[in-house]
C-alpha positions in Angstrom: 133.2 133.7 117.7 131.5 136.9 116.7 134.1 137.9 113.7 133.6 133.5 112.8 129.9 134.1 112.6 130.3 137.4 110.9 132.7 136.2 108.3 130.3 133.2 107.6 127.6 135.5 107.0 129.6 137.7 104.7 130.4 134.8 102.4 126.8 133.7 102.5 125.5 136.9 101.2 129.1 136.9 98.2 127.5 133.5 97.0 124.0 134.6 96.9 125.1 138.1 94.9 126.9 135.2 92.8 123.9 133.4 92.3 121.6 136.5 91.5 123.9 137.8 88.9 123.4 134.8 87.4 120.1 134.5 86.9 119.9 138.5 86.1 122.7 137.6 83.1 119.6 137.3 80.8 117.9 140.2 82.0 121.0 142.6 82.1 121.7 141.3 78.1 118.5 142.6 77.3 118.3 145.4 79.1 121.6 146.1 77.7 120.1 145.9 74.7 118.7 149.1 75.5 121.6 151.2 77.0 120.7 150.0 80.8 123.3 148.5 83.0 123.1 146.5 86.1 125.5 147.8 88.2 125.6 143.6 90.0 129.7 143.5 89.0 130.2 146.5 91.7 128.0 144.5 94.7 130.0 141.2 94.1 133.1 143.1 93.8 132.5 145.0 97.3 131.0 142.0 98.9 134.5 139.8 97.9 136.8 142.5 98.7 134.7 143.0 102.4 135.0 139.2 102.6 138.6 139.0 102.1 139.6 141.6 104.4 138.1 139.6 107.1 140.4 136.8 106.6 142.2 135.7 109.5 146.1 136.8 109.2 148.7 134.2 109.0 151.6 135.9 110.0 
């Protein structure tokens, strides 16, 4: 139950990073612009590789 609520919480938090990279895409051209990067592609990319090692095995 725990690892269930866990793992639905994980993916909640993926698809809200999702969502705010999204609306930063605007801000993080323009800021860009001037040599600044959002480092957003490293938090979705830790938050998707967290969420997929809690995937239940099928063996």
């Amino acid at each position: 139950m725990e690892n269930r609520l866990f793992r639905s919480a994980l993916f909640a938090t993926y698809q809200l990073t999702l969502l705010l990279g999204i609306t930063l895409l605007p801000v993080a051209l323009v800021a860009r612009q001037f040599g600044v990067t959002l480092p957003i592609h490293r938090i979705v990319t830790r938050l998707a590789d967290a969420y997929e090692d809690t995937a239940p095995n099928s063996d």
